[in-house]
Every structure is written in structure tokens, then in C-alpha cells.
PDB file of N, CA, C and O in Angstrom:
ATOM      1  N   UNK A   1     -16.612  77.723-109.377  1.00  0.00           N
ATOM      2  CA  UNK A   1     -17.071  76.422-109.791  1.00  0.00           C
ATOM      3  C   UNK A   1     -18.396  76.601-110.532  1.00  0.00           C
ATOM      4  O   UNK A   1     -19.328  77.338-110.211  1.00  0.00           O
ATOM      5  N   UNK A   2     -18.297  75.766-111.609  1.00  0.00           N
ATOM      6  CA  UNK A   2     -19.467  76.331-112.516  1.00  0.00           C
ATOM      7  C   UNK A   2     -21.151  75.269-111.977  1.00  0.00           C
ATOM      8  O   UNK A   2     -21.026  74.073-111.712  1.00  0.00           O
ATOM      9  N   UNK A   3     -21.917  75.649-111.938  1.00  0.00           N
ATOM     10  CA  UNK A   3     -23.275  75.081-111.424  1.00  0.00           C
ATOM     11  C   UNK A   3     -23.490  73.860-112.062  1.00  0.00           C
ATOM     12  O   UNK A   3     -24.288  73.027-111.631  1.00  0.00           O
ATOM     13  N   UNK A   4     -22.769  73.703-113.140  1.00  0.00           N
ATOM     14  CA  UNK A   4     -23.296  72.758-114.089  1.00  0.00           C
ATOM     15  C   UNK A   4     -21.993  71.790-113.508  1.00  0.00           C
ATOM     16  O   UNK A   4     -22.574  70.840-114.032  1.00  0.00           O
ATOM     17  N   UNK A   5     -21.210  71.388-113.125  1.00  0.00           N
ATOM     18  CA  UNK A   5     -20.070  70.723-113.150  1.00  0.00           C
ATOM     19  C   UNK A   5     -20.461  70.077-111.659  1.00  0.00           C
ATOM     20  O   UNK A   5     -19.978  70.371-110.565  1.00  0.00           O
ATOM     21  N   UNK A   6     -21.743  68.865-112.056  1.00  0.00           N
ATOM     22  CA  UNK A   6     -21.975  68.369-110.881  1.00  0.00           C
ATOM     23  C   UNK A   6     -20.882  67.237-110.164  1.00  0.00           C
ATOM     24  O   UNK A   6     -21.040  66.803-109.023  1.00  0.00           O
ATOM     25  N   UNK A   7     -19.708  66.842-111.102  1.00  0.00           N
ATOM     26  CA  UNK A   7     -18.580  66.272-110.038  1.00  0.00           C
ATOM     27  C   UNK A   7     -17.691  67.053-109.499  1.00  0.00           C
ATOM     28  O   UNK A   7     -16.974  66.384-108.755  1.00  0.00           O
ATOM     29  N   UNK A   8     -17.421  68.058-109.518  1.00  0.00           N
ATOM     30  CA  UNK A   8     -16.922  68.710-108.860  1.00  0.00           C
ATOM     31  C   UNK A   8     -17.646  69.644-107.453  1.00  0.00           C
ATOM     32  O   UNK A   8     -17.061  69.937-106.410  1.00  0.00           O
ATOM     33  N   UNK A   9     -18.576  69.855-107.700  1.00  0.00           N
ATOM     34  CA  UNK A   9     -19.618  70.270-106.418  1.00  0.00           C
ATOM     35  C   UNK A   9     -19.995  69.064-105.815  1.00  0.00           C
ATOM     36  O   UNK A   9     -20.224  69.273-104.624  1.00  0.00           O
ATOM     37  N   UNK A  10     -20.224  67.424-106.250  1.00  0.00           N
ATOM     38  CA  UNK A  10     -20.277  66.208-105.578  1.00  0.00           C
ATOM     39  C   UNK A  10     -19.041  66.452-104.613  1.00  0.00           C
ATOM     40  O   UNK A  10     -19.327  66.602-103.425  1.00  0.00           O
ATOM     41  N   UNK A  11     -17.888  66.501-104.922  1.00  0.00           N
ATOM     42  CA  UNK A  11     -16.806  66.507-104.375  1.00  0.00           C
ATOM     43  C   UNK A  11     -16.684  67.768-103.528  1.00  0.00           C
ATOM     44  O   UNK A  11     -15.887  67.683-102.594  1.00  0.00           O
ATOM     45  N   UNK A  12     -17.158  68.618-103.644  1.00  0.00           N
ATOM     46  CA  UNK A  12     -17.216  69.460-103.150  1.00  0.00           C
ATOM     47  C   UNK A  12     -18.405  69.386-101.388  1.00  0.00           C
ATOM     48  O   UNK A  12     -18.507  70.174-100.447  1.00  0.00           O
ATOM     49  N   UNK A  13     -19.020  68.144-101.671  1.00  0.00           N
ATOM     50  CA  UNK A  13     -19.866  68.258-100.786  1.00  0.00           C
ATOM     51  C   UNK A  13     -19.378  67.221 -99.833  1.00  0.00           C
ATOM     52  O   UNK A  13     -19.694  67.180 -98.644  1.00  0.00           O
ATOM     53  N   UNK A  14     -18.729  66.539-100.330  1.00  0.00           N
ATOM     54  CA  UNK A  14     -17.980  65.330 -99.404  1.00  0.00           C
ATOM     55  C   UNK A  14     -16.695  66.173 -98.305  1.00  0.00           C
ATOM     56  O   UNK A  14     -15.544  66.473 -98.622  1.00  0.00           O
ATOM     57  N   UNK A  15     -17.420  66.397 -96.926  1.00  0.00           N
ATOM     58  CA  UNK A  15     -16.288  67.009 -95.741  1.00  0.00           C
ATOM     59  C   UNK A  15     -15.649  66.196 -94.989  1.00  0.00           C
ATOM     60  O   UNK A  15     -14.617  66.636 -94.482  1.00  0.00           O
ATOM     61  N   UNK A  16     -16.111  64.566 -94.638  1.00  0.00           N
ATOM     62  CA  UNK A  16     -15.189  63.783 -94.093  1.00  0.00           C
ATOM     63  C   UNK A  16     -15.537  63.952 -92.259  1.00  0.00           C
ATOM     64  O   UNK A  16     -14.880  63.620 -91.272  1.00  0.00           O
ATOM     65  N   UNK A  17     -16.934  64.653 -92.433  1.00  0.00           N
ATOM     66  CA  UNK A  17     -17.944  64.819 -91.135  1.00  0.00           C
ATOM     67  C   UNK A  17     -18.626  64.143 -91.200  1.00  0.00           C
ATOM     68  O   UNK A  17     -19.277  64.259 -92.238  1.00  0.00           O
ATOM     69  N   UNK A  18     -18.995  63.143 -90.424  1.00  0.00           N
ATOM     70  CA  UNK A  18     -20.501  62.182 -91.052  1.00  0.00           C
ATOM     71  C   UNK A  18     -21.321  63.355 -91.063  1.00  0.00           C
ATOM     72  O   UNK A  18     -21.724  63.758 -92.154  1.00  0.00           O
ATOM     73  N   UNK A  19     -21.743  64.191 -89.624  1.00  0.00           N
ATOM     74  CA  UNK A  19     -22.921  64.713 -89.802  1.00  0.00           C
ATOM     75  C   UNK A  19     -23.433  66.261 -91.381  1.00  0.00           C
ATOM     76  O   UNK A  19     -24.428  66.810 -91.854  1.00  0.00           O
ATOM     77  N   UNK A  20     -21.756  66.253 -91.553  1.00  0.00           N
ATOM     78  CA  UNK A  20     -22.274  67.601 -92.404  1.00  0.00           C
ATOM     79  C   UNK A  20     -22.154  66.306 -94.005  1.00  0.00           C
ATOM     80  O   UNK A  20     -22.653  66.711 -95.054  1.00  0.00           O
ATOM     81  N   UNK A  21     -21.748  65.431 -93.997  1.00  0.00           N
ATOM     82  CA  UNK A  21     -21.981  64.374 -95.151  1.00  0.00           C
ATOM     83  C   UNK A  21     -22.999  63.785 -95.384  1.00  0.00           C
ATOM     84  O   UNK A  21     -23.193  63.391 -96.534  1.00  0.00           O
ATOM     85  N   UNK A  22     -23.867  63.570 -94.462  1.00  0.00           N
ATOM     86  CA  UNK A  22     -25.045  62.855 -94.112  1.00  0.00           C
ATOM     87  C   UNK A  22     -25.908  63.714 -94.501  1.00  0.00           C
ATOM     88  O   UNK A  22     -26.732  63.157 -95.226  1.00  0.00           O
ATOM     89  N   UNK A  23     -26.148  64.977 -94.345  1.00  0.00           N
ATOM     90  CA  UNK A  23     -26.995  66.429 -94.699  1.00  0.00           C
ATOM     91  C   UNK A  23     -26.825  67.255 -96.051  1.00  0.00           C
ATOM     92  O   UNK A  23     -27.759  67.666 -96.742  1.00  0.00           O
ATOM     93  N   UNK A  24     -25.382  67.436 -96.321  1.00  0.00           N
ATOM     94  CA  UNK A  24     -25.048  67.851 -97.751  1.00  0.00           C
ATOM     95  C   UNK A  24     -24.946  67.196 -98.199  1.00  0.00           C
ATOM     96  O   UNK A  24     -23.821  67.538 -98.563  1.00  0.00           O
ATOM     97  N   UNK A  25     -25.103  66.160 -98.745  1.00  0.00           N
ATOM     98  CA  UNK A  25     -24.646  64.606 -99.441  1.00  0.00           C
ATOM     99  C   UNK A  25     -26.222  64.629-100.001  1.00  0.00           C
ATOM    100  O   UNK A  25     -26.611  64.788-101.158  1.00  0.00           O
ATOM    101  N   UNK A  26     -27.012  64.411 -98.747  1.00  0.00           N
ATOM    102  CA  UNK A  26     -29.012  63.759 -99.116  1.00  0.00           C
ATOM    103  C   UNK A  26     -29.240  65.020 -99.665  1.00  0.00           C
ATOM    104  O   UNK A  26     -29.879  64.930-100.713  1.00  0.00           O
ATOM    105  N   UNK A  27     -28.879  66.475 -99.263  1.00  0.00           N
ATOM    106  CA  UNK A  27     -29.288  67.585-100.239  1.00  0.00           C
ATOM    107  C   UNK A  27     -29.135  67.355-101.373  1.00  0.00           C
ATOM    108  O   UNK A  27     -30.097  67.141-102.110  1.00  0.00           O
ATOM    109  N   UNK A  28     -27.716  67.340-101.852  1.00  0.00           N
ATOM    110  CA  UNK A  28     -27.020  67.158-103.337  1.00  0.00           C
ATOM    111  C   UNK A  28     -27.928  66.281-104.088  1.00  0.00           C
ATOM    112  O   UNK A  28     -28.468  66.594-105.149  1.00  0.00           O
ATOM    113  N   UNK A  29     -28.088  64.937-103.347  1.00  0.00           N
ATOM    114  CA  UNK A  29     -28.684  63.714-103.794  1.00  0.00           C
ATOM    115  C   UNK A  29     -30.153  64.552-104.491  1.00  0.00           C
ATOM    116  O   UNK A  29     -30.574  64.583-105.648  1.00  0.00           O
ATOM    117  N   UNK A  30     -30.464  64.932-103.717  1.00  0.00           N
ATOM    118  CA  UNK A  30     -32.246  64.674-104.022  1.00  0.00           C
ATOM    119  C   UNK A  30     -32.908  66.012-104.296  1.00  0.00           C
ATOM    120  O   UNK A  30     -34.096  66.136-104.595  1.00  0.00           O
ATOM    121  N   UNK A  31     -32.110  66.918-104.179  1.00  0.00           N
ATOM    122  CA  UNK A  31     -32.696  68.558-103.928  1.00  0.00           C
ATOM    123  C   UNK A  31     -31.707  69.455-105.223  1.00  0.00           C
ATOM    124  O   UNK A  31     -32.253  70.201-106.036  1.00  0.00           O
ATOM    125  N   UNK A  32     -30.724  69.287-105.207  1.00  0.00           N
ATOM    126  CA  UNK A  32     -29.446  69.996-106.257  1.00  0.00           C
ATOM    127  C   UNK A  32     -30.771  70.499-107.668  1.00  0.00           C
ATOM    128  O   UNK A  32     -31.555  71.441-107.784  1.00  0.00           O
ATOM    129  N   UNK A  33     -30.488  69.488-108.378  1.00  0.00           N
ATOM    130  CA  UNK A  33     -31.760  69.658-109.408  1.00  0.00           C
ATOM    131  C   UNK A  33     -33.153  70.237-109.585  1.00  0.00           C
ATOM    132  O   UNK A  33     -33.901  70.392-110.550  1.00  0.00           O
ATOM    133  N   UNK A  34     -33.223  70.532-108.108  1.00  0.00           N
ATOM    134  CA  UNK A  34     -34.929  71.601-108.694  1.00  0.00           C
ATOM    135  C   UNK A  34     -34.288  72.783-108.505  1.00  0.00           C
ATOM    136  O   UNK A  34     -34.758  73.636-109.259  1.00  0.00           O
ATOM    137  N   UNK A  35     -33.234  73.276-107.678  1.00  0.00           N
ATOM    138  CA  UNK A  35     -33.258  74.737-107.465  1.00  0.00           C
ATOM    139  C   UNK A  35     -33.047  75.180-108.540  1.00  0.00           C
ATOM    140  O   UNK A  35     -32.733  74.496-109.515  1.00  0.00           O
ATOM    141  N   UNK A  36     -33.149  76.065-108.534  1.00  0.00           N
ATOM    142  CA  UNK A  36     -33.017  77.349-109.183  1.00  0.00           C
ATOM    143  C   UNK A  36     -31.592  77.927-109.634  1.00  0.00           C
ATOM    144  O   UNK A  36     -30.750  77.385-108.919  1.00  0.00           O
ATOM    145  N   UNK A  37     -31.001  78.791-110.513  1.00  0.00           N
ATOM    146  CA  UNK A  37     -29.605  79.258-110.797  1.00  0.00           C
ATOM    147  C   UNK A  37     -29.163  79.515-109.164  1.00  0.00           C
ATOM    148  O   UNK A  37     -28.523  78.854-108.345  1.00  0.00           O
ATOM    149  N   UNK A  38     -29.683  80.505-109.147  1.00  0.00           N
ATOM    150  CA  UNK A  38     -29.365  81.352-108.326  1.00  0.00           C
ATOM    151  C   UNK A  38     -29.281  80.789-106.903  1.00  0.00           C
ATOM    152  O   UNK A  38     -28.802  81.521-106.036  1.00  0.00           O
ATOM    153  N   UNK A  39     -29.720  79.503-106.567  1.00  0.00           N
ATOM    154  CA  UNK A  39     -29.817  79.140-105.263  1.00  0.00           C
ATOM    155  C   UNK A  39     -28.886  78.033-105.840  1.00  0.00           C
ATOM    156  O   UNK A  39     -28.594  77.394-104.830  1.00  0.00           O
ATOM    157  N   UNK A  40     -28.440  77.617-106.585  1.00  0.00           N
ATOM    158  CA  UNK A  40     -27.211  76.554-107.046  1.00  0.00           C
ATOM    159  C   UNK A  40     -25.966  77.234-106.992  1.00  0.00           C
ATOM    160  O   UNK A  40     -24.958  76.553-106.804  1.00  0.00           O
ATOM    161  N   UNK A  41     -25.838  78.857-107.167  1.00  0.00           N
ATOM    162  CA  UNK A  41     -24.911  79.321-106.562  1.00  0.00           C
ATOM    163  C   UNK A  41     -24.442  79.187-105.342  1.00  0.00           C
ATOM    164  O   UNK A  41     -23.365  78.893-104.823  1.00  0.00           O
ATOM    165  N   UNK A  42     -25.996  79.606-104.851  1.00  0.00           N
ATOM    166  CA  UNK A  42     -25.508  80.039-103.052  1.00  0.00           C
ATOM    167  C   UNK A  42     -25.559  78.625-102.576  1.00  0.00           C
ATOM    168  O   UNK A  42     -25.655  78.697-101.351  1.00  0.00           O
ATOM    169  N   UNK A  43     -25.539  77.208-102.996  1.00  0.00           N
ATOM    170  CA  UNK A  43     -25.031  76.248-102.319  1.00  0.00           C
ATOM    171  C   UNK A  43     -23.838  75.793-102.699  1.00  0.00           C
ATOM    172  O   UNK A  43     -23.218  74.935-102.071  1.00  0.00           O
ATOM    173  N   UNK A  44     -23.402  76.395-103.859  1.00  0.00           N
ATOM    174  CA  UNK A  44     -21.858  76.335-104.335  1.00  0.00           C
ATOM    175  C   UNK A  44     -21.527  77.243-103.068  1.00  0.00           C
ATOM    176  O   UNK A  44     -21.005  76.585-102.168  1.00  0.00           O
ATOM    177  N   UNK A  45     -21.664  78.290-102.844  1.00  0.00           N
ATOM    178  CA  UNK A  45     -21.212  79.587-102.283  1.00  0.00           C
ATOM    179  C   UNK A  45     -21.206  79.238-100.720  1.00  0.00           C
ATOM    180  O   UNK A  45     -20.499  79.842 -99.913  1.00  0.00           O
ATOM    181  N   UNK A  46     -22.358  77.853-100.280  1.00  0.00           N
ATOM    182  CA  UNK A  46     -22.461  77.482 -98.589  1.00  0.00           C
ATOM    183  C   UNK A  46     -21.024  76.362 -98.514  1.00  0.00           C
ATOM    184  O   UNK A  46     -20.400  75.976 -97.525  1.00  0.00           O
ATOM    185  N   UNK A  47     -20.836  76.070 -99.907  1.00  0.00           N
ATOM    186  CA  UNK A  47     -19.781  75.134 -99.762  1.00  0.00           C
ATOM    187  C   UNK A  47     -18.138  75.343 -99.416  1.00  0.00           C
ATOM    188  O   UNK A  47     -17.342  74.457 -99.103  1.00  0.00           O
ATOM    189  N   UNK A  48     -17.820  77.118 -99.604  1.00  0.00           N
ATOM    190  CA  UNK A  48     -16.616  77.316 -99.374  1.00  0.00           C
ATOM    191  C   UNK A  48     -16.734  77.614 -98.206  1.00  0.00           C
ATOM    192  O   UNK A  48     -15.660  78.106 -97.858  1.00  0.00           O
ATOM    193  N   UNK A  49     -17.616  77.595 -97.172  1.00  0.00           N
ATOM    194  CA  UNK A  49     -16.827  77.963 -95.676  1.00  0.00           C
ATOM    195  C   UNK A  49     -16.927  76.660 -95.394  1.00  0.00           C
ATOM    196  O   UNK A  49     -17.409  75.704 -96.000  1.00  0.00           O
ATOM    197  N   UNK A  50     -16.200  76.838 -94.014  1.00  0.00           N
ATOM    198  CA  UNK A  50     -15.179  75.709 -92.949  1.00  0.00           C
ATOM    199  C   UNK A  50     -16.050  74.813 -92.505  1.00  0.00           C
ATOM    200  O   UNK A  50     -17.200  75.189 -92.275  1.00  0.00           O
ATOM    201  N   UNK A  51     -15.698  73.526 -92.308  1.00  0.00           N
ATOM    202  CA  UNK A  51     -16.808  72.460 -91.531  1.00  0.00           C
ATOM    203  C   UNK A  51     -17.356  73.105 -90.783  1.00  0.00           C
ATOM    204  O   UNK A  51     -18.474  73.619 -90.758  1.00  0.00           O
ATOM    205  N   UNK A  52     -16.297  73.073 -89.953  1.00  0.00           N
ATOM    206  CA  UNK A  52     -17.270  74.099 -88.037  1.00  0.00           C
ATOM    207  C   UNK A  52     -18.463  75.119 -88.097  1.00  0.00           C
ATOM    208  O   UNK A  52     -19.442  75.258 -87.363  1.00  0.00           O
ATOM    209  N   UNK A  53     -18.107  75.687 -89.057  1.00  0.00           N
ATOM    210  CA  UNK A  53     -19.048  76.663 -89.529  1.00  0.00           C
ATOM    211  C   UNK A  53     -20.353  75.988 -89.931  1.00  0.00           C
ATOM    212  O   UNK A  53     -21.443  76.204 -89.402  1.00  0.00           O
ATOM    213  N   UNK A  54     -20.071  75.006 -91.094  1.00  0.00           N
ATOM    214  CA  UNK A  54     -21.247  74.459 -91.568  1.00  0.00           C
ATOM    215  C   UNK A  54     -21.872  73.816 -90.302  1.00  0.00           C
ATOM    216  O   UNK A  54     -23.049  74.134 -90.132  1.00  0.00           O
ATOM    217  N   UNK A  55     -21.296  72.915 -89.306  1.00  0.00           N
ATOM    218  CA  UNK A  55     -22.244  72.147 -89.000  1.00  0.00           C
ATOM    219  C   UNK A  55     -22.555  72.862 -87.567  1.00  0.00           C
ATOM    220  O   UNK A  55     -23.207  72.327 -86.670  1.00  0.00           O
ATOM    221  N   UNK A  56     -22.060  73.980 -87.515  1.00  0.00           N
ATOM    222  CA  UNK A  56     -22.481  74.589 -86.072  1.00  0.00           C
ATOM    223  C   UNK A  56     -24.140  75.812 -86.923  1.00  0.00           C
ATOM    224  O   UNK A  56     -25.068  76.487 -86.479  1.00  0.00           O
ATOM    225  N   UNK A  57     -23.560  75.404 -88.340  1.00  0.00           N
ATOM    226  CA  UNK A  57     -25.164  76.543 -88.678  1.00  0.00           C
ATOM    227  C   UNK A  57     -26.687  75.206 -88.763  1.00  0.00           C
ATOM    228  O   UNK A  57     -27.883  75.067 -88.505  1.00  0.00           O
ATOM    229  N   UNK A  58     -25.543  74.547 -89.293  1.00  0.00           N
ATOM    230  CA  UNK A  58     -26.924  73.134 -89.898  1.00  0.00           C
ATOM    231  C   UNK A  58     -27.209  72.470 -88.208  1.00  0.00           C
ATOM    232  O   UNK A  58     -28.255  71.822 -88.234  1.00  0.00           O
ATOM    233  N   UNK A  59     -26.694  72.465 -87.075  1.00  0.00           N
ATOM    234  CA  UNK A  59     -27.629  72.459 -86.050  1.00  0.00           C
ATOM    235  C   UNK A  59     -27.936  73.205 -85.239  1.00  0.00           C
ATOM    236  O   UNK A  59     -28.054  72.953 -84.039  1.00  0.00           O
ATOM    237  N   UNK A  60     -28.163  74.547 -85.939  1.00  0.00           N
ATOM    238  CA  UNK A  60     -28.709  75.330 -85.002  1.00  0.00           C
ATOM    239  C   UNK A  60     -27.895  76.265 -83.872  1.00  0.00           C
ATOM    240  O   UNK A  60     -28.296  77.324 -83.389  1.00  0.00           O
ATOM    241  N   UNK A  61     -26.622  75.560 -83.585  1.00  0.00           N
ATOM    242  CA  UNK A  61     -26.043  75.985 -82.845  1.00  0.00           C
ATOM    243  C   UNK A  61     -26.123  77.337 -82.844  1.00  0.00           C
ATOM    244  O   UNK A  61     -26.883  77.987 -82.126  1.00  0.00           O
ATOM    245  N   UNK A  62     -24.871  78.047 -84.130  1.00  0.00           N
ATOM    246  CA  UNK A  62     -25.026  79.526 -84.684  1.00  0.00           C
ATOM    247  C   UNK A  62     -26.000  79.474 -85.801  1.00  0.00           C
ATOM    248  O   UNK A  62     -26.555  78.524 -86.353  1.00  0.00           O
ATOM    249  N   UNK A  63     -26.071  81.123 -86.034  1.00  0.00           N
ATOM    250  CA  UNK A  63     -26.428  81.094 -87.450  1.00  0.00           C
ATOM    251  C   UNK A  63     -25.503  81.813 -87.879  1.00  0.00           C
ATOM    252  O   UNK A  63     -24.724  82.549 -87.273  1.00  0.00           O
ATOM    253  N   UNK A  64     -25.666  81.451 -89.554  1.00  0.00           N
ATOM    254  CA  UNK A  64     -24.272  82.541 -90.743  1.00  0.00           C
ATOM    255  C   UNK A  64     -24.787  83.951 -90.467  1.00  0.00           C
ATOM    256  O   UNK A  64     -26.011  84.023 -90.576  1.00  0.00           O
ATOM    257  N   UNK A  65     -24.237  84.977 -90.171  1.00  0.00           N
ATOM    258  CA  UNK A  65     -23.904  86.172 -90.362  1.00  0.00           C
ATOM    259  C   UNK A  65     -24.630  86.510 -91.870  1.00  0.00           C
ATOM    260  O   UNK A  65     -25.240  87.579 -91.911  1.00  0.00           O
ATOM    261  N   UNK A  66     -24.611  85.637 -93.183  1.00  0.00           N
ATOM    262  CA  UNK A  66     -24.848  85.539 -94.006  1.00  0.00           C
ATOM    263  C   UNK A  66     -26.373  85.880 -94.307  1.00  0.00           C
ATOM    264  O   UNK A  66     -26.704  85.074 -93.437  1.00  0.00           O
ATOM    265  N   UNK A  67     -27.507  86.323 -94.734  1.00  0.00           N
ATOM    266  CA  UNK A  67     -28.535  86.275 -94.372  1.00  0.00           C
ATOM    267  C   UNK A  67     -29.087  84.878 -95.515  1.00  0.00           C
ATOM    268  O   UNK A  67     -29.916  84.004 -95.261  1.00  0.00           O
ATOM    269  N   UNK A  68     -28.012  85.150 -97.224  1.00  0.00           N
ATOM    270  CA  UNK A  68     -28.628  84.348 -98.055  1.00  0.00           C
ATOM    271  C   UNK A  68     -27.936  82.725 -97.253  1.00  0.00           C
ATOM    272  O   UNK A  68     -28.464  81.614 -97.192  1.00  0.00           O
ATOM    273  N   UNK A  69     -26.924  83.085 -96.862  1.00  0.00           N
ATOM    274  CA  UNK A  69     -26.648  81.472 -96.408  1.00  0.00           C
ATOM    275  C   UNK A  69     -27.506  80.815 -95.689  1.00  0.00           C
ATOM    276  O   UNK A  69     -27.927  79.660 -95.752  1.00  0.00           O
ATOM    277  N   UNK A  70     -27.830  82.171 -94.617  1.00  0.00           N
ATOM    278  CA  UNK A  70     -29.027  81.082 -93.741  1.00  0.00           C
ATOM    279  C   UNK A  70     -29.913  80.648 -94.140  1.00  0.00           C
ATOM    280  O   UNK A  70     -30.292  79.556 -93.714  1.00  0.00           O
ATOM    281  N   UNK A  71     -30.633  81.346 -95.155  1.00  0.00           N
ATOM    282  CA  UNK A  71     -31.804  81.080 -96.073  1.00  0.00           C
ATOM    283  C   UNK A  71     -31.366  79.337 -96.796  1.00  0.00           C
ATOM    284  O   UNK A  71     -32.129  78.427 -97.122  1.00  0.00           O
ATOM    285  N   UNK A  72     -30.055  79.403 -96.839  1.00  0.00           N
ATOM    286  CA  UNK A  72     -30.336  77.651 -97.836  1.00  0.00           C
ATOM    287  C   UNK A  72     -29.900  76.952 -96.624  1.00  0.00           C
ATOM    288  O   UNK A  72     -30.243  75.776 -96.498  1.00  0.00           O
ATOM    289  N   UNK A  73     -29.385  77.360 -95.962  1.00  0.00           N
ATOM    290  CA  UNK A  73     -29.278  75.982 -94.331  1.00  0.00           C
ATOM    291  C   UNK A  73     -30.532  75.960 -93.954  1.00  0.00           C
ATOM    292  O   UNK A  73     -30.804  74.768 -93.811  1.00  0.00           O
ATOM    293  N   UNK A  74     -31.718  76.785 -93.642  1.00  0.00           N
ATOM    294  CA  UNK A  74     -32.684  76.641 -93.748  1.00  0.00           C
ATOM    295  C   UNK A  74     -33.358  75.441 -94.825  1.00  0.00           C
ATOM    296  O   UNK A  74     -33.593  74.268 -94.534  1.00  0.00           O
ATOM    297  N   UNK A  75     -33.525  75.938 -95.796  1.00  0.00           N
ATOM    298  CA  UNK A  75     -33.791  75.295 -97.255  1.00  0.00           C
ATOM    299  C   UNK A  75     -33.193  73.553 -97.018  1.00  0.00           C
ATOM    300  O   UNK A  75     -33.868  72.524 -97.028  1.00  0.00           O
ATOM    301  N   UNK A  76     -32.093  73.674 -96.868  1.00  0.00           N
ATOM    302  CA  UNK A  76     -31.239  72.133 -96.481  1.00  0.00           C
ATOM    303  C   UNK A  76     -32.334  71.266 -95.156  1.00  0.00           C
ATOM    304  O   UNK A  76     -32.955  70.205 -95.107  1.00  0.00           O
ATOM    305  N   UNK A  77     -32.194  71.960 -94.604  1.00  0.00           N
ATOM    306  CA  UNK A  77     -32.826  71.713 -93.275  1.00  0.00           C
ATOM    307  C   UNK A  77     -34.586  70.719 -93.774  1.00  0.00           C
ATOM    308  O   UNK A  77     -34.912  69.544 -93.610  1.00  0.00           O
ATOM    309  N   UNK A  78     -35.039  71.452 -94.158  1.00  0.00           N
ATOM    310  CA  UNK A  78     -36.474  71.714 -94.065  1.00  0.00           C
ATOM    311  C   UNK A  78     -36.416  70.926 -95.553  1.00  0.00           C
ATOM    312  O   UNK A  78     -37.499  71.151 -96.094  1.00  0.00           O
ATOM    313  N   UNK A  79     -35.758  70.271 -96.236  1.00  0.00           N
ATOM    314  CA  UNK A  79     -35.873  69.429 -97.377  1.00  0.00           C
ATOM    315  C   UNK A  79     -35.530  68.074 -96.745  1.00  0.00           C
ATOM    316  O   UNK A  79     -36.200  67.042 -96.760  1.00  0.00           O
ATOM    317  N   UNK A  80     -34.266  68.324 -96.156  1.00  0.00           N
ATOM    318  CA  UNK A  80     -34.005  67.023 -95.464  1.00  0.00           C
ATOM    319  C   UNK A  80     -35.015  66.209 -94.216  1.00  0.00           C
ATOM    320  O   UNK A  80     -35.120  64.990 -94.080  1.00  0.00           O
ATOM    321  N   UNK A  81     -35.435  66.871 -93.701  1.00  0.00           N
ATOM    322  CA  UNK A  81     -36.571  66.783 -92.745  1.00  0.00           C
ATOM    323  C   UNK A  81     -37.584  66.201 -93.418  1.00  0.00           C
ATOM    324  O   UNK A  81     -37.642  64.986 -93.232  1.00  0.00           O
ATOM    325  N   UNK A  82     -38.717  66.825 -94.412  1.00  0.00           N
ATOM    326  CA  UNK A  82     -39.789  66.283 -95.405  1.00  0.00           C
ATOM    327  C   UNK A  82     -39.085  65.232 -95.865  1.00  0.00           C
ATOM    328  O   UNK A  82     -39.718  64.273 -95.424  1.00  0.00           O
ATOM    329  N   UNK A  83     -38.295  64.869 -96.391  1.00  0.00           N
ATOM    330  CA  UNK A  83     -37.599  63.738 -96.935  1.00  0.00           C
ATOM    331  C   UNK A  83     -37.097  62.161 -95.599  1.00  0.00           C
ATOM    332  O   UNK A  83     -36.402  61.148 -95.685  1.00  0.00           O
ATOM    333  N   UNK A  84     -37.867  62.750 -94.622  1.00  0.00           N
ATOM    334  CA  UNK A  84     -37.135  61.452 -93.496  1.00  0.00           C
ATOM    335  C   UNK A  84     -36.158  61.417 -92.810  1.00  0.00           C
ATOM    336  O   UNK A  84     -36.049  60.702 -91.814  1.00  0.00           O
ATOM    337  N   UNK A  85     -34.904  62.537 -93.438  1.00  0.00           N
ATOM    338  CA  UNK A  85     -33.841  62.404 -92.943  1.00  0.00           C
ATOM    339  C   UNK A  85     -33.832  63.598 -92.129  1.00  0.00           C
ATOM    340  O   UNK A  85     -34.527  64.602 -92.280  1.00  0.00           O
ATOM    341  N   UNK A  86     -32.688  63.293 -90.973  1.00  0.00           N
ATOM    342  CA  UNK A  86     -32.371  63.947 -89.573  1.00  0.00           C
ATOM    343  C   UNK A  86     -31.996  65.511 -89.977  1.00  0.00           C
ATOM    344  O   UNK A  86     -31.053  65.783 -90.720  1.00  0.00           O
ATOM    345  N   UNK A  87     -32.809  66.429 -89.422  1.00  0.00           N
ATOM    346  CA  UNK A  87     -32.179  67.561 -90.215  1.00  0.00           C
ATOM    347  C   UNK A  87     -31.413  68.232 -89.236  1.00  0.00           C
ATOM    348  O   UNK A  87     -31.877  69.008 -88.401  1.00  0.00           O
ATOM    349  N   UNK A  88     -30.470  67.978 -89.337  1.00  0.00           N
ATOM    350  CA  UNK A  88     -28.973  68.465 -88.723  1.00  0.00           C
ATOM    351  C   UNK A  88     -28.595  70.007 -88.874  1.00  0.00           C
ATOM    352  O   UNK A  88     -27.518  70.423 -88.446  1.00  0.00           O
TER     353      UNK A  88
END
């Protein structure tokens, strides 16, 4: 999926979880646009694993095995938080 093809990564961020919708959704919203290439990958790249996965990393539960993944659930985290919202 190309970085630039923001309806398709919109769609891509919609899981049909409130809580991982509520978190990747306000990312997309408000954060997508400053990163960087390379970190617009790796949230293309946080987007192909499994709900469970996502929302057992975005609270903490586990972390990704991943080291760059954890780095943007981190990043997600800690944007959504400064921003008001619940960082899941």
C-alpha cells in the first residue's frame, strides 16, 4: 500500500474494535501527516497484523516482538495521550 494513498490506509485503519478504532483512527486523524516516510511505512506495516495483536500491544498487555513496531505503538500511545485522548 502506497504511503500516499490516504483512503486506502483510512480504511485500512478502521478494525471494527472500538478500542483499536478509537486509537488508530485519532492517530491517522491528527498524527499521519507529520511523520516521516519511513515511519508512514511502519504504520502501514503496524496495520497488517491481527486486532488481538494490535490491541493487546496498544494496552500494554504484550509487546510486538517487533522492536520498530513497538517503537510506533509507543509513538501512537504518547501522541494520543498529549492530545487528550485515552492512550490505549
Amino acid at each position: 500500500m502506497s504511503i500516499n494513498n490516504k483512503t486506502r490506509i483510512y480504511w485500512a485503519c478502521r478494525r471494527g474494535m472500538h478500542e483499536l478504532d478509537f486509537s488508530i483512527m485519532s492517530f491517522f486523524k491528527y498524527e499521519y501527516d507529520t511523520l516521516d516516510n519511513n515511519d508512514k511505512f511502519l504504520f502501514i506495516r503496524l496495520l497488517s497484523n491481527d486486532d488481538l495483536d494490535l490491541v493487546n500491544w496498544l494496552i500494554n498487555y504484550r509487546e510486538s516482538p517487533d522492536h520498530e513496531l513497538q517503537r510506533m505503538i509507543k509513538l501512537i500511545q504518547i501522541r494520543n495521550k498529549t492530545r487528550s485522548f485515552i492512550a490505549i
